[in-house]
C-alpha positions as CSV (number, residue, x, y, z in Angstrom):
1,X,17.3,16.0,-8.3
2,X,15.6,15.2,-11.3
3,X,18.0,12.7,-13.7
4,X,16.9,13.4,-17.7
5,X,18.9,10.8,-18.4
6,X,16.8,8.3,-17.4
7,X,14.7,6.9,-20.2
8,X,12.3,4.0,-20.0
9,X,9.8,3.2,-22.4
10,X,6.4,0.8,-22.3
11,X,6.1,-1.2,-25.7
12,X,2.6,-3.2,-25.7
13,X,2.0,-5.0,-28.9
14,X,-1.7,-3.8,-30.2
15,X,-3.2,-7.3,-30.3
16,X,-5.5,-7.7,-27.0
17,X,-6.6,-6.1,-24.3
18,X,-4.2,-4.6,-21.3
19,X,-3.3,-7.6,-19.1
20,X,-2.1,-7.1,-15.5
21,X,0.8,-8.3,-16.4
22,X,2.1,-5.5,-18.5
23,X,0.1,-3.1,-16.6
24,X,2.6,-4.1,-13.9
25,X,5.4,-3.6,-16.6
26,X,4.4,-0.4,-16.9
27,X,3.8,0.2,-14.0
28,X,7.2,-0.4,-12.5
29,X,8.8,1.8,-15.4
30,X,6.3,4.5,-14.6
31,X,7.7,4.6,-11.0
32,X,11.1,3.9,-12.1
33,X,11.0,7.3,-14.4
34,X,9.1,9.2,-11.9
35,X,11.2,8.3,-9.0
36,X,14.4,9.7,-11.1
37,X,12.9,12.9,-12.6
38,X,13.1,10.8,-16.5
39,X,11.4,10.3,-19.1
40,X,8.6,7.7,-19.8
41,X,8.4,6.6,-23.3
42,X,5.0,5.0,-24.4
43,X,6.0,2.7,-27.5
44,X,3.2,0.8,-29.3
45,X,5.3,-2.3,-30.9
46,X,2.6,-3.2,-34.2
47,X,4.9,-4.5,-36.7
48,X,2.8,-7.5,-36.4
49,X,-0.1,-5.9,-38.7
50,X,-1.7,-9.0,-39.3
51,X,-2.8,-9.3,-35.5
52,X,-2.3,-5.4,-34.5
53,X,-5.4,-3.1,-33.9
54,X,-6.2,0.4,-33.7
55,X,-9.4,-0.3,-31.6
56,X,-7.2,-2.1,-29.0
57,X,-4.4,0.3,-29.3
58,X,-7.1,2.6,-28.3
59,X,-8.0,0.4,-25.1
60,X,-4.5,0.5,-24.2
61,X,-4.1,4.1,-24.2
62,X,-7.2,4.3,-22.6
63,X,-6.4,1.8,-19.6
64,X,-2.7,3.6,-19.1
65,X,-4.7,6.9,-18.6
66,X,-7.5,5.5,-16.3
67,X,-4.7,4.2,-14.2
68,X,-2.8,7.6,-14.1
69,X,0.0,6.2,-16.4
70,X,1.1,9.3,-18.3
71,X,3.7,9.2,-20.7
72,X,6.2,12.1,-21.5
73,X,7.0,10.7,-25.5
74,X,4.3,8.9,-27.9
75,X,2.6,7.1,-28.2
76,X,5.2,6.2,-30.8
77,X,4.5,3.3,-33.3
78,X,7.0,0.8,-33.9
79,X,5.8,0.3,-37.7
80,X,7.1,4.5,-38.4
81,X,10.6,2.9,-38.1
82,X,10.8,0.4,-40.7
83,X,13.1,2.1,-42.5
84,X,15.6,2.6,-39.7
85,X,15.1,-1.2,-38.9
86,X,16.2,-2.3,-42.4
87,X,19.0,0.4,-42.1
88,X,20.6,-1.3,-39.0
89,X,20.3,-4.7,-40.2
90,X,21.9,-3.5,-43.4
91,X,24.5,-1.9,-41.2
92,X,25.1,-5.2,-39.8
93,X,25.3,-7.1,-43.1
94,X,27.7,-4.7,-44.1
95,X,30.2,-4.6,-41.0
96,X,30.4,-8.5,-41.0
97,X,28.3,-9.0,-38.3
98,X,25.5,-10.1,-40.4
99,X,24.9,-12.0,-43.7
100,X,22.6,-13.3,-46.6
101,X,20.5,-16.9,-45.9
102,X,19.4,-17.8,-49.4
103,X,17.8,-20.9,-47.4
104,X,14.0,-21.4,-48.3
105,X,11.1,-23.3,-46.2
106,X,12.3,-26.3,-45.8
107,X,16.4,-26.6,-47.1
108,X,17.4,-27.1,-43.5
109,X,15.6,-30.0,-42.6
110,X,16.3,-31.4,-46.0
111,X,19.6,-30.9,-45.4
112,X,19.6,-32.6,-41.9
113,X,17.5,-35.5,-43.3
114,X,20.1,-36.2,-46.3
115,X,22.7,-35.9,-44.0
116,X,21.0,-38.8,-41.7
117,X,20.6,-35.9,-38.9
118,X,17.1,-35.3,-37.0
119,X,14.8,-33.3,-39.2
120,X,13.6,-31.7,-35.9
121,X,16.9,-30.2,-35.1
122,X,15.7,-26.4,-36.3
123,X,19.0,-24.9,-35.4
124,X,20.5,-23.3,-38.3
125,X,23.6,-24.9,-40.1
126,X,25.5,-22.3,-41.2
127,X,25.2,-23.6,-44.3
128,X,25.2,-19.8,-46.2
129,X,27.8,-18.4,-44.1
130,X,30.2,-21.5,-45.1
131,X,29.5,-22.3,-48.8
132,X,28.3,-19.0,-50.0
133,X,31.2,-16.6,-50.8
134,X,30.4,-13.1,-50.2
135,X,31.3,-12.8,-54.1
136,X,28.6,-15.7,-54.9
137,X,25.5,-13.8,-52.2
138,X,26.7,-10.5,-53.6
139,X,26.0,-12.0,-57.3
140,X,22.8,-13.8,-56.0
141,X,21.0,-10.9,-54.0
142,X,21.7,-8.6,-57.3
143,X,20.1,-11.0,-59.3
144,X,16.9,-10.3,-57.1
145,X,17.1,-13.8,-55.1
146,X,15.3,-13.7,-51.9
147,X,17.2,-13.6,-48.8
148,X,16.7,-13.2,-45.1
149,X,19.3,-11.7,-42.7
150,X,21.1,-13.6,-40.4
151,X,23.0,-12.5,-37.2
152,X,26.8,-14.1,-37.1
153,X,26.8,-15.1,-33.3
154,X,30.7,-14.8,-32.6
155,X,32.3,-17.3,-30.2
156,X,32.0,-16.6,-26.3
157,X,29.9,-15.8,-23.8
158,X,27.0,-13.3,-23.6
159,X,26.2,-11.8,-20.2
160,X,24.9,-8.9,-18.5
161,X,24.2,-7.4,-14.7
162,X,20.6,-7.6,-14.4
163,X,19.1,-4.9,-12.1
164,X,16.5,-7.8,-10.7
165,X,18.5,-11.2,-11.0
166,X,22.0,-10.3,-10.8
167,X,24.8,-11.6,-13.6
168,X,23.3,-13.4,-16.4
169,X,25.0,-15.5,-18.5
170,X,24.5,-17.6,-21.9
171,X,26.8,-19.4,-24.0
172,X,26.9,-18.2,-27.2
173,X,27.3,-21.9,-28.6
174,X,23.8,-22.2,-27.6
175,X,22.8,-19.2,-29.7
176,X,21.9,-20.4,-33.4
177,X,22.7,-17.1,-36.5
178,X,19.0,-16.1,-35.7
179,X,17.4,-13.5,-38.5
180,X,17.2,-10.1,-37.8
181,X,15.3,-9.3,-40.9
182,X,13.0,-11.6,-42.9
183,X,12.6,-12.2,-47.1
184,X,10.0,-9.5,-47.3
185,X,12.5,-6.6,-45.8
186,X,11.0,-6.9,-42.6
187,X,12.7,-6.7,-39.1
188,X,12.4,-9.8,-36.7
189,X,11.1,-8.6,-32.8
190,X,14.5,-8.4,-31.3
191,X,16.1,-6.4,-34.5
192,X,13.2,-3.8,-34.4
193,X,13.8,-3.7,-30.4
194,X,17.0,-2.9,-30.4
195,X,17.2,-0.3,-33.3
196,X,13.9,1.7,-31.1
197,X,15.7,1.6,-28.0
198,X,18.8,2.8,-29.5
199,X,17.3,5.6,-31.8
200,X,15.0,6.6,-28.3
201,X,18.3,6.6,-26.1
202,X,16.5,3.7,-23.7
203,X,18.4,3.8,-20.4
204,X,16.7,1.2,-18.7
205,X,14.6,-1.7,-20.0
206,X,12.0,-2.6,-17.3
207,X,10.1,-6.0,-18.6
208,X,8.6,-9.4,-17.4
209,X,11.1,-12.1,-16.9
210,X,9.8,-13.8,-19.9
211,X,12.2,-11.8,-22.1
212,X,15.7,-13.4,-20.4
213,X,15.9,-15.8,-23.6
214,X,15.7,-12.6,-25.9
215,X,18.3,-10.5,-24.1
216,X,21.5,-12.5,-24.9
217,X,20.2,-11.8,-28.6
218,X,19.6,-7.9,-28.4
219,X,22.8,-7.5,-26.3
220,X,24.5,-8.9,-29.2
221,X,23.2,-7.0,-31.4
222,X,24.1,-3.6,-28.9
223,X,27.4,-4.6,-29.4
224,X,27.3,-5.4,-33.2
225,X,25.6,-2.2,-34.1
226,X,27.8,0.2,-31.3
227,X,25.3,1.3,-29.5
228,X,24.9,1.6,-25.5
229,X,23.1,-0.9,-24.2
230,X,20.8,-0.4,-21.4
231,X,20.1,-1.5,-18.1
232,X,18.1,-4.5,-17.8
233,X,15.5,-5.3,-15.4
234,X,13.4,-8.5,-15.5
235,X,10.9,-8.4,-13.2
236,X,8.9,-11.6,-11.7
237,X,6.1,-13.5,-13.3
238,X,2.7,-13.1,-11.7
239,X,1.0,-16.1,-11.0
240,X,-2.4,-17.1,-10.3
241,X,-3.3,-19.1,-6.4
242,X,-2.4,-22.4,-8.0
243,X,1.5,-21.4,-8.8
244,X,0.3,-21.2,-12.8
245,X,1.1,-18.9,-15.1
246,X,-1.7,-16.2,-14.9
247,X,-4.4,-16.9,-17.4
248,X,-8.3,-17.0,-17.5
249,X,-8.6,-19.9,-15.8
250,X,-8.2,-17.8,-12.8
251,X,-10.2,-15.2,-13.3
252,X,-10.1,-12.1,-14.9
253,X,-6.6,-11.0,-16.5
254,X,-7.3,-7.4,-18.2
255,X,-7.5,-4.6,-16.4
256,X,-10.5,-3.4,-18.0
257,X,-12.4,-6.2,-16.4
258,X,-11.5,-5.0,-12.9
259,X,-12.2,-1.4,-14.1
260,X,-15.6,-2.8,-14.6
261,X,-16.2,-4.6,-11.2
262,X,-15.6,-1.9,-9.7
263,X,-12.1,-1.1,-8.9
264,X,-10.5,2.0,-8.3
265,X,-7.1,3.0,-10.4
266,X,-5.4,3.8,-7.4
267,X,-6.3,0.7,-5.9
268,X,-5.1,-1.6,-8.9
269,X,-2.0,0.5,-9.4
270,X,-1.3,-0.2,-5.1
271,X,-1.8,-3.7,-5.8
272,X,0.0,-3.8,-8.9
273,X,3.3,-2.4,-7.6
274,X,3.1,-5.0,-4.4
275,X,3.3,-7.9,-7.0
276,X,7.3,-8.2,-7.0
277,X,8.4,-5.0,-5.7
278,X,9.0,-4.5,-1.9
279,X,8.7,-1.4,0.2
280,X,10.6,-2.2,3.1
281,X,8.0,-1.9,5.6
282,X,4.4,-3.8,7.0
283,X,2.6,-1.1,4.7
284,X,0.5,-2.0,2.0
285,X,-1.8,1.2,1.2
286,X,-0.1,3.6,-0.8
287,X,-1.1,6.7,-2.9
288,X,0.6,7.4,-5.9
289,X,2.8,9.6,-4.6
290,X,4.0,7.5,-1.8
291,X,4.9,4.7,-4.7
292,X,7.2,6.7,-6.5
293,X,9.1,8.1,-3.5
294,X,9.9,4.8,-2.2
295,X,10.5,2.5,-5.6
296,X,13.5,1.3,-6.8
297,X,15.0,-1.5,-8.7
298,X,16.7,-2.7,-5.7
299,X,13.2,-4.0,-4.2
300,X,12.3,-5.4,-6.8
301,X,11.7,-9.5,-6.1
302,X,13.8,-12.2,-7.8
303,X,10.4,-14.8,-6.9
304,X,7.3,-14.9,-8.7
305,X,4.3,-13.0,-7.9
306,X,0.9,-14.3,-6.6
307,X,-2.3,-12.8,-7.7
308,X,-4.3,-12.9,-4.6
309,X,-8.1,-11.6,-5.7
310,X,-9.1,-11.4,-2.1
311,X,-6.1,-8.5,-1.6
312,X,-7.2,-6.6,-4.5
313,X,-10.3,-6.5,-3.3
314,X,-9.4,-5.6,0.7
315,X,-7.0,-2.8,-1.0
316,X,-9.7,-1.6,-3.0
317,X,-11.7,-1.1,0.1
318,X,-9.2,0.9,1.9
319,X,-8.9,3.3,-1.1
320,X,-12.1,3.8,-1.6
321,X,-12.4,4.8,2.2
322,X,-10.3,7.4,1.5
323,X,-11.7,8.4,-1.2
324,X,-14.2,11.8,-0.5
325,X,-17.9,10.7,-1.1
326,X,-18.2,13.6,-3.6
327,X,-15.7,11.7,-6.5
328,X,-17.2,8.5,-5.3
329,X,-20.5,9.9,-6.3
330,X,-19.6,10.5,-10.2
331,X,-18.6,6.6,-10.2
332,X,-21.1,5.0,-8.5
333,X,-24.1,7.4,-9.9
334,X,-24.0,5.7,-13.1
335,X,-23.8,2.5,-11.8
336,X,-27.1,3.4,-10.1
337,X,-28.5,4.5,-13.0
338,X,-27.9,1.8,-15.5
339,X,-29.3,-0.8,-12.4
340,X,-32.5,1.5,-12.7
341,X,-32.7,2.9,-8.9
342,X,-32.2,6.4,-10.3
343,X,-32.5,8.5,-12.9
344,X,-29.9,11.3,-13.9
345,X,-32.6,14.0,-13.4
346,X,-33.3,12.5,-9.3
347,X,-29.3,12.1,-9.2
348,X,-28.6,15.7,-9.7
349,X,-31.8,16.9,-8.1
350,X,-30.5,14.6,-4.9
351,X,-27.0,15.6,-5.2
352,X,-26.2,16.4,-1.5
353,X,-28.4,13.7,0.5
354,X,-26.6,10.9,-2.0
355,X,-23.1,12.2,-1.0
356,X,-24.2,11.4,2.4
357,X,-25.5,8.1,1.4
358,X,-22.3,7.2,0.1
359,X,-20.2,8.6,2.8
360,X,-22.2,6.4,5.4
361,X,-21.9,3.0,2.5
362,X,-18.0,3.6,1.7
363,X,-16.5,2.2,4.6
364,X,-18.2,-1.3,4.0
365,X,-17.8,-1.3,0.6
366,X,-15.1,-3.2,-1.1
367,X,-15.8,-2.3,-5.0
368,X,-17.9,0.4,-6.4
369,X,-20.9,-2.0,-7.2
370,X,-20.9,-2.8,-3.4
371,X,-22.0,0.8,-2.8
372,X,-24.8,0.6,-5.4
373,X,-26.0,-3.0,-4.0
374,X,-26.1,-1.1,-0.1
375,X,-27.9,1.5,-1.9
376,X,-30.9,-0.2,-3.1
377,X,-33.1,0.1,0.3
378,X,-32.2,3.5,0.3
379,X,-33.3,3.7,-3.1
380,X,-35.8,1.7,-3.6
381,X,-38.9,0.3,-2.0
382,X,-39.2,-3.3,-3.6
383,X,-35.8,-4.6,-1.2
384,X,-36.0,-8.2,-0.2
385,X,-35.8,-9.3,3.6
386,X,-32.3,-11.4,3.8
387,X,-33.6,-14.8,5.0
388,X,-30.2,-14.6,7.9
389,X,-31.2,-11.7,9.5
390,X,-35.1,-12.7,9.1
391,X,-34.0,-16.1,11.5
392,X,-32.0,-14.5,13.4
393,X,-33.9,-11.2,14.3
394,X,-37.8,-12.1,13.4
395,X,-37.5,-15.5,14.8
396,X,-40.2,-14.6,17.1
397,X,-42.4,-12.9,15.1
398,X,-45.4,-11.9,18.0
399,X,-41.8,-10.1,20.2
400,X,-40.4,-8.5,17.0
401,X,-43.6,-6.8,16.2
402,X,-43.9,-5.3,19.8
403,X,-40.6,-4.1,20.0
404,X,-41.2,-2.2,16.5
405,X,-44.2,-1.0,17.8
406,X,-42.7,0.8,20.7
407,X,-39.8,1.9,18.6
408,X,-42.5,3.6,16.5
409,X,-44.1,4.9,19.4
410,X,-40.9,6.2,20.7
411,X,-39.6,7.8,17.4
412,X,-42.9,9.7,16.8
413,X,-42.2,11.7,20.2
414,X,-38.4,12.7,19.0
415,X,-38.3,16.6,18.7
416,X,-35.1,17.1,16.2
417,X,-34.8,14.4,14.0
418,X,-31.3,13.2,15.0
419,X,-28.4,10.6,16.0
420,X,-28.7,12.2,19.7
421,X,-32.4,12.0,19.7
422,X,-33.1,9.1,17.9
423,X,-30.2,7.2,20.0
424,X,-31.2,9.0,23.5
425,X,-35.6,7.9,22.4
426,X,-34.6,4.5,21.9
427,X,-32.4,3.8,24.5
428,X,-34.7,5.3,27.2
429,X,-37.3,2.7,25.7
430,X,-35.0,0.2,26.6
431,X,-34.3,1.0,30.0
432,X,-38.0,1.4,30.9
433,X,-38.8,-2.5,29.5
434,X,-35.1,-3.2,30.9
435,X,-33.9,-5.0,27.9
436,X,-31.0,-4.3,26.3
437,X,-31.0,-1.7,23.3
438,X,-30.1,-4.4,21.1
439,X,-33.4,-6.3,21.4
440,X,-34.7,-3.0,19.6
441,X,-32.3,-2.5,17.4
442,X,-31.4,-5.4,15.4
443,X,-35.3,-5.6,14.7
444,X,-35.0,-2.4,13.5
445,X,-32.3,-2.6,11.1
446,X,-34.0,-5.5,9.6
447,X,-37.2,-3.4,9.3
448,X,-35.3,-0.3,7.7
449,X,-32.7,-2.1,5.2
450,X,-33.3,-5.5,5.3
451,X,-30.3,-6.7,6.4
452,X,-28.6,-7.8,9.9
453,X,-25.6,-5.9,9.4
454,X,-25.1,-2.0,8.3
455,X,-23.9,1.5,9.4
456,X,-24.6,3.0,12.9
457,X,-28.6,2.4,13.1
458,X,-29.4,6.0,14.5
459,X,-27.1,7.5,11.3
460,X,-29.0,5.3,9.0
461,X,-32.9,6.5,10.4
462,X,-31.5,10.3,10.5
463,X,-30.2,9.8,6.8
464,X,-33.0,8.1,6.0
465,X,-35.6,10.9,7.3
466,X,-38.4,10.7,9.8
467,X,-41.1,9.3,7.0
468,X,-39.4,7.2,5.4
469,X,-38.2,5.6,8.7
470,X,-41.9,5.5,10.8
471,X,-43.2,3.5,7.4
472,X,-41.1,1.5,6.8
473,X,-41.7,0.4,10.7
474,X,-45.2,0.4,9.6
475,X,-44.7,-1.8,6.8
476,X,-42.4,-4.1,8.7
477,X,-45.0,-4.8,11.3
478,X,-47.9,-5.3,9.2
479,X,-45.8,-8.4,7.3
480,X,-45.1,-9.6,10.6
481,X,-48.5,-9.8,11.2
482,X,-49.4,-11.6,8.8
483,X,-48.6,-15.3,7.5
484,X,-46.7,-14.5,4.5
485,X,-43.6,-15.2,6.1
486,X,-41.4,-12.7,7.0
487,X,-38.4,-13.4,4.2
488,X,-40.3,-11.9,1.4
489,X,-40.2,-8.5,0.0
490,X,-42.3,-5.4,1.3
491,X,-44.6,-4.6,-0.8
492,X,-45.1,-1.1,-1.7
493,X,-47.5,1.4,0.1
């Protein structure tokens, strides 16, 4: 049954590009809400406006949709809320819980040095909650004296059941009065946090592990302010091969960049949700669907996540296998076009035979652009010879040209141009020399695409038409026959 009181919200900060990371983030709250029937609240956190960006708030919005994140509130923008923010820590100030630091740049580690302390030491003293009165910061803060806010961290311990890691704990001696809002009126990260969760009735806060050191902070401030505090879920790292942090170093970190290579969203989001969550079984290839069915917090891994390339890129094989060659064909046409082996006009006019072509490429392919690159003999007549299958098939140049020969022979009798015909021609040929239907083959395929490995040779020559096929035969035994070498490129007829 569906659960509305499950809430979970997104919050990217504006200031780069989607990184797998939070993708993953959310990701898993995308699941999380979907799985319960809630609510998934998209949140864009740009109080920083020195560093935030509509063009890459944008992008973000942009990446969340191509990867079938939608969002049921927002996107909501965490700058609308500045007067709320200033509200709560006011609220704070006025319960106790808070109070006025008069302390400017600098009066704490002048403070520390006078006193023969370390200058480095940045904890704060206390020095405005124990030798300002309230009369005296009162008096002061009328008179139009800057001041920041400061939390009042009581005695104790802070702790809370994390969904992920279990109970968490920190002393609160370790806790320094940290600022909740700054000289110029404006709320510090964890201040603005808590007041949007609060005011969006958060349920469940579903983030990278990174944010343990804030929690102990905005659970405080739950508590101080009276409002419920949610569940918290700190899901693992990812980390590159090497056991570091993810960064460039290993390769491509925003998900736009894997967009571009040729990735499919479903495939990103299936390897996505396999980076710290478990399903239970030896599966790895899910749909959508299947992931929100089976997700939950519970499966989630305590251990950090690797970000192993070579599994996107198997995953994103698999999906695009099961993708139907008709909604391949509106990704990968453009990719043809922009490499120049078709225009849009050819692509429309061709509509039919190029779903074909990229029913037959899909199952080797493991990104979009491997499609187009399986494409170009197809598409093309200026398609190099690859050196490996030239060695391995063409060695002997005199016996490769013969068997073409009598393949050409044999495929100029066939009747109906098919897979039957084409296979039952060829074979008999074989039988009659008594050599086995490779010897014929493998030349062939070299002489057709190029290449020593592709689809079924008799569904490549009946997709590639009786013409086309006999030419190209043509073509590959005059360069045989001569003494260019057979690694070069045909040349056109």
């Amino acid at each position: 049954m569906a659960n509305p009181q499950v809430r979970v919200r997104f919050a990217p900060s504006p200031t780069g590009f989607l990184h797998v990371g939070n993708a993953r983030t959310a990701l898993f709250n995308w699941l999380f809400a979907r799985h319960h029937g809630g609510v998934f609240v998209l949140r864009i956190e740009d109080t920083d406006r020195a560093r935030s960006s509509d063009a890459m708030t944008e992008v973000i919005l942009d990446e969340l949709g191509w990867l079938g994140l939608d969002w049921d509130e927002g996107p909501l923008f965490q700058a609308d809320g500045l007067t709320r923010h200033q509200a709560d820590a006011t609220r704070l100030l006025a319960q106790g819980g808070a109070y006025r630091c008069f302390c400017g740049p600098g009066a704490l580690e002048e403070r520390r040095t006078a006193a023969g302390g370390d200058p480095k030491d940045t904890r704060y003293d206390r020095y405005c909650l124990e030798h300002v009165s309230p009369t005296e910061s009162e008096r002061r803060a009328a008179a139009g004296e800057p001041f920041a806010v400061r939390f009042r961290v009581p005695p104790g311990i802070t702790a809370w059941d994390d969904a992920v890691h279990g109970r968490i704990e920190f002393s609160n001696s370790d806790i320094e009065d940290f600022v909740v809002l700054r000289t110029d009126r404006t709320p510090v990260y964890n201040m603005a946090v808590v007041s949007d969760d609060g005011h969006m009735r958060i349920t469940h806060v579903i983030r990278g592990d990174d944010h343990i050191s804030n929690t102990p902070k905005q659970v405080l401030i739950y508590h101080a302010l009276g409002v419920s505090q949610p569940v918290f879920a700190h899901v693992p790292m990812i980390l590159g091969e090497d056991g570091r942090r993810l960064s460039k170093r290993h390769g491509a970190t925003a998900v736009g960049e894997y967009r571009e290579q040729g990735i499919l969203p479903e495939a990103m989001s299936n390897f996505l949700s396999l980076l710290g969550w478990s399903p239970g079984t030896d599966e790895e290839v899910f749909s959508a669907t299947q992931l929100i069915e089976r997700f939950s917090l519970e499966a989630v891994n305590r251990k950090s996540a690797i970000f192993d390339t070579r599994k996107l890129w198997w995953l994103n094989g698999q999906h695009i296998s099961l993708r139907p060659a008709q909604e391949l064909l509106g990704l990968v046409v453009p990719r043809m076009v922009q490499r120049g082996l078709i225009s849009p006009a050819e692509a429309a006019d061709q509509a039919q035979w190029l779903s074909a072509l990229v029913e037959l490429l899909k199952v080797r392919a493991r990104t979009l652009d491997d499609i187009v690159t399986q494409a170009v003999p197809w598409l093309s007549e200026e398609f190099p010879y690859e050196s490996e299958a030239v060695a391995r098939h063409w060695a002997d140049r005199a016996a490769a040209a013969r068997a073409l020969q009598a393949v050409h022979a044999a495929f100029v009798g066939v009747g109906e141009w098919d897979e039957a015909e084409l296979e039952s021609a060829l074979r008999t040929l074989a039988a009659e020399r008594g050599i086995a239907a490779g010897t014929l083959i493998h030349p062939l395929r070299v002489a057709l695409l190029g290449a020593a490995v592709s689809p079924g040779i008799f569904e490549v020559a009946t997709l590639m038409g009786r013409p086309r096929v006999l030419q190209r035969i043509d073509r590959a035994v005059r360069n045989l026959e001569s003494d260019s070498g057979g690694s070069a490129a045909p040349s056109s007829a």
